[in-house]
C-alpha positions in Angstrom: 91.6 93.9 100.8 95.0 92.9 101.9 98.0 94.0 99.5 99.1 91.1 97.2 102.5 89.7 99.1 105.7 91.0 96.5 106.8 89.3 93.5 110.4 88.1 94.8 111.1 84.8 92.2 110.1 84.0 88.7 107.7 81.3 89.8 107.7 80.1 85.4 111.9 80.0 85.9 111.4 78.2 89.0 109.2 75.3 86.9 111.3 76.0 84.2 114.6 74.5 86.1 112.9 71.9 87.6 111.9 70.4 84.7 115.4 71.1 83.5 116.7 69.1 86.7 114.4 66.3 86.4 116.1 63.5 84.3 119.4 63.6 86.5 117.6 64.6 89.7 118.8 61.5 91.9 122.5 62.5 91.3 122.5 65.5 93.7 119.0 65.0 95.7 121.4 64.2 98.9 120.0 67.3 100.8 116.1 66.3 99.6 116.6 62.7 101.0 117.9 64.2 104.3 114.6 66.5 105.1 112.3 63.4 103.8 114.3 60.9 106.1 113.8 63.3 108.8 110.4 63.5 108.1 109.9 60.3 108.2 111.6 59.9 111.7 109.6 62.4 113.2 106.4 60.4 111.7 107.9 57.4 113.6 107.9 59.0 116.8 103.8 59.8 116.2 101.3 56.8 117.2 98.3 57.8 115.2 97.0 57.2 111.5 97.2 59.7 108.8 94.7 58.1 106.4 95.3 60.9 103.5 98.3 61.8 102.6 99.9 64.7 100.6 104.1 64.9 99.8 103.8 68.6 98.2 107.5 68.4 96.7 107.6 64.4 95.7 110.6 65.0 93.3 111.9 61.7 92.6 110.3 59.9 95.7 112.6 60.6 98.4 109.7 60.7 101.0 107.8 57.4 99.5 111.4 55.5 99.5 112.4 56.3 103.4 108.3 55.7 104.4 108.2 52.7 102.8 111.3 51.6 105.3 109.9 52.3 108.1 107.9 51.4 111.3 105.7 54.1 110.6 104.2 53.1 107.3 101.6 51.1 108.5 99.8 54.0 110.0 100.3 56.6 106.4 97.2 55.2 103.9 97.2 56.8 100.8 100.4 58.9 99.6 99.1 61.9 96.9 102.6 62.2 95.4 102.0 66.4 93.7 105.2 68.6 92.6 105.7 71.7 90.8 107.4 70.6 87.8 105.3 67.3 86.1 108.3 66.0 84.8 109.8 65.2 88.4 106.5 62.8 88.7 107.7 61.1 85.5 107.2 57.8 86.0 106.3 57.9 89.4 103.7 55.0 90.4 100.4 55.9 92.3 98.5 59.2 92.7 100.6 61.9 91.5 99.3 65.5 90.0 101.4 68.5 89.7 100.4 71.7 91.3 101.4 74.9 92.1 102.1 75.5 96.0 100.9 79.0 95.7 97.2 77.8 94.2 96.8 74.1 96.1 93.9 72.2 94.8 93.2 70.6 97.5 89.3 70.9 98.9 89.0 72.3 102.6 89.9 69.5 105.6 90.3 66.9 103.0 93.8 65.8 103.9 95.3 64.3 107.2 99.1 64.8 106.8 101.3 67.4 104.3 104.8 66.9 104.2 106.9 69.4 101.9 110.4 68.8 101.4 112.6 72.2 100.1 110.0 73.7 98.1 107.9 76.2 99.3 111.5 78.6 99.6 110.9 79.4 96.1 106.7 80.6 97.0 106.3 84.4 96.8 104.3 84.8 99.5 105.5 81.3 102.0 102.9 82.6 105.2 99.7 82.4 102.6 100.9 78.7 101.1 101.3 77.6 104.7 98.0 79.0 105.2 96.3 77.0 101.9 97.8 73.9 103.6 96.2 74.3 107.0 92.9 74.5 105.3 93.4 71.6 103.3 94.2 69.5 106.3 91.3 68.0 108.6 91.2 69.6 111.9 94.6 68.1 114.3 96.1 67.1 110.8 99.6 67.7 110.3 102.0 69.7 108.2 106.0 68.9 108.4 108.0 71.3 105.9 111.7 71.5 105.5 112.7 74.7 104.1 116.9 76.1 103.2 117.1 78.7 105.8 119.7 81.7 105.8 123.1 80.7 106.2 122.5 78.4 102.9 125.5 79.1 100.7 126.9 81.6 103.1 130.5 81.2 101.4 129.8 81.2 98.0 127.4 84.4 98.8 129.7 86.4 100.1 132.5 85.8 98.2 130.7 86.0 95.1 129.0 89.4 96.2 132.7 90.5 96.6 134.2 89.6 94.2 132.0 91.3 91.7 132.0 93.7 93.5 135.4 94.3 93.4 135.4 93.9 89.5 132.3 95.9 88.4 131.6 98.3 91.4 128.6 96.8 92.4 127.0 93.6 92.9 123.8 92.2 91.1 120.7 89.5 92.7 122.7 86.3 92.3 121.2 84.3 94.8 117.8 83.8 96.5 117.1 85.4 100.1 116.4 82.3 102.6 114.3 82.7 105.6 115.8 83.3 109.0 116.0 80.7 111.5 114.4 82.8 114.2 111.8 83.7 112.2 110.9 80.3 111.3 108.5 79.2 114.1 106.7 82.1 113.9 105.7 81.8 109.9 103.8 79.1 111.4 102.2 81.3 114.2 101.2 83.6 111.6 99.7 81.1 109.4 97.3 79.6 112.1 98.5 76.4 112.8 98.5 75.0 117.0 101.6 74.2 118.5 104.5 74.8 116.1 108.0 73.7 116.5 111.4 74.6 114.4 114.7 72.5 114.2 117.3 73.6 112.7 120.0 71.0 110.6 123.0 72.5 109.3 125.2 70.5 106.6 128.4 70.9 105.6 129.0 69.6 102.0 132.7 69.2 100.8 133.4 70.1 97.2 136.5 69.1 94.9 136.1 73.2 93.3 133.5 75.3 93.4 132.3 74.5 89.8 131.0 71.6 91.4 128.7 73.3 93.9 127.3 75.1 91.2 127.0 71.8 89.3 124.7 70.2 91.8 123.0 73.5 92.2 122.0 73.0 88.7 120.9 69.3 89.4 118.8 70.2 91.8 117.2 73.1 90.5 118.0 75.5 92.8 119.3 78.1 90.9 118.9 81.8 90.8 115.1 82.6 89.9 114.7 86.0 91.5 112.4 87.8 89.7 114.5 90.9 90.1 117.7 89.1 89.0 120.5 90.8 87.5 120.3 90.8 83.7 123.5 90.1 82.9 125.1 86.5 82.9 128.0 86.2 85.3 131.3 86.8 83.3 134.3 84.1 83.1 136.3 87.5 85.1 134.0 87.5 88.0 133.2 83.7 88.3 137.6 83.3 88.4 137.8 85.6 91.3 134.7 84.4 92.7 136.3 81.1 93.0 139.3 83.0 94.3 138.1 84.3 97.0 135.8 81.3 98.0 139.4 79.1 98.3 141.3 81.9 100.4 138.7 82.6 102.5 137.0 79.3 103.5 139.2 76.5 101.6 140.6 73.9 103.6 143.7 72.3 104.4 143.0 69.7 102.0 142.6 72.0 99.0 138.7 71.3 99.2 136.3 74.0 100.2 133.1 74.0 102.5 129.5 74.4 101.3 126.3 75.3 104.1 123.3 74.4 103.7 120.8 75.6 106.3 117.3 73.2 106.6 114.9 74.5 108.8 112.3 71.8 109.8 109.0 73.2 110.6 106.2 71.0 112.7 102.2 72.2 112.7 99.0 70.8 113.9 95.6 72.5 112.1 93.6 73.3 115.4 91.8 71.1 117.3 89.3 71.6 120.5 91.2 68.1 121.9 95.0 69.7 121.7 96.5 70.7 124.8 96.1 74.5 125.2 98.3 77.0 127.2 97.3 78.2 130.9 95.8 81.6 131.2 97.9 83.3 133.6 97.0 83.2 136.9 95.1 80.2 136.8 97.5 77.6 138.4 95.9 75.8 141.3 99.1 75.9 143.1 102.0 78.2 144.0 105.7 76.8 142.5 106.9 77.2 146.2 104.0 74.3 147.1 105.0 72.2 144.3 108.5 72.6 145.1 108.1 71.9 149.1 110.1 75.0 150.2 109.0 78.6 151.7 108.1 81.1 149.6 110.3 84.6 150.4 109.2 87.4 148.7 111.5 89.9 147.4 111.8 93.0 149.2 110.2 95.9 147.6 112.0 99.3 146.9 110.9 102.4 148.4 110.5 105.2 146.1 
């Protein structure tokens, strides 16, 4: 029996903040309507029909608002709208249930297409949810998943790591761990799904102060739910010199200072005898100096 994967977030505080963000979600989902619309682009570019439909992390309807604008819309039937928090289906027209992405409910090859938009970041164990999704899709059904990858918040990390730091002697879990862009391809390797492609999108959001990062954090619940987070609340001292350091080190001419936020876009097929496979080696009919039309020279080989 494998080990269980470790408890790194509070998946109750996770649903707890959600909830908490629900009722003013739409005034700082900018980053959640940029992975959907780039879903939704890269379902464009995809002539087939995905009769079944799942959008794991509906929110407000991001993904069901840029669909419903496009030329691929006609070929998406039925949209299951699901999310981790109920009250960000509030509301919501159509099929909608609330799940957990760590337990799907989905029965086995029941579902054509999966799209998750910056949720499954916050899953204790991401490889096994990506995993539950493949088996929920029919065979050559297809997952799209946008997750914040590791230079999210790079700025306000580190200067809030130093600052406190500098104040207390040590610094406490304040923000999540984000997975690695080179890493990303491969969660969908691991997970079993046929020919899996990462993109990576980095945004640069301008804030006013850095109150107002932390403000839209809030809004869109992606706050600190480690499960190992620090007990104490951050004090007024450390937050100042957070904010400190944040303007010396990164603010910009204009007295505004630069927020990162890293989406790593990750494309997956659930297998399929018809999809194309790779070449064993040594099984091409022709040599690359045939295809080419020019002489083959062997290298030289060294004498011991």
């Amino acid at each position: 029996m494998s080990p269980a994967p470790p408890r790194l977030f509070d998946r109750a505080l996770v649903r707890r903040r959600l909830t908490r963000a629900a009722p003013g979600f739409r005034h700082a989902d900018f980053l959640h309507r940029r992975a959907a619309q780039d879903a939704v682009e890269r379902l464009e570019a995809i002539m087939r029909d995905f009769p079944t439909a799942v959008d794991l992390s509906a929110r407000r309807g991001a993904f069901a608002e840029a669909l419903a604008q496009s030329d691929a819309r006609p070929r998406i039937g039925a949209v299951i709208e699901a999310d981790y928090s109920a009250a960000m289906l509030a509301g919501r027209p159509g099929p909608r249930v609330a799940v957990d992405e760590e337990r799907l409910p989905f029965a086995a090859a029941s579902l054509d297409l999966v799209v998750s938009t910056l949720s499954l970041h916050w899953t204790n164990d991401v490889v096994g949810a990506l995993i539950q999704i493949r088996r929920a899709l029919r065979p050559d059904g297809l997952f799209i998943g946008a997750f914040l990858g590791g230079s999210t918040l790079f700025e306000l990390r580190r200067s809030l790591i130093d600052a406190e730091a500098e104040l207390t002697g040590g610094a406490g879990s304040r923000i999540s761990p984000f997975a690695d862009a080179s890493d990303a391809a491969g969660l969908l390797q691991r997970a079993g799904y046929a020919l899996p492609v990462a993109d990576v999108d980095r945004v640069t959001v301008r804030y006013a102060h850095p109150l107002k990062l932390m403000a839209d954090l809030r809004q869109m619940g992606e706050t600190n739910a480690l499960a190992d987070r620090h007990p104490r609340a951050l004090t007024r001292q450390v937050l100042a010199r957070t904010f400190e350091l944040y303007q010396e080190r990164f603010g910009e001419a204009d007295g505004r200072i630069p927020a990162t936020f890293e989406i790593l876009t990750l494309t997956g097929w659930a297998p399929h005898a018809s999809q194309q496979q790779p070449l064993k080696p040594g099984s091409a009919k022709m040599r690359l100096a045939e295809a080419l039309g020019v002489e083959e020279n062997p290298l030289p080989r060294e004498e011991d």
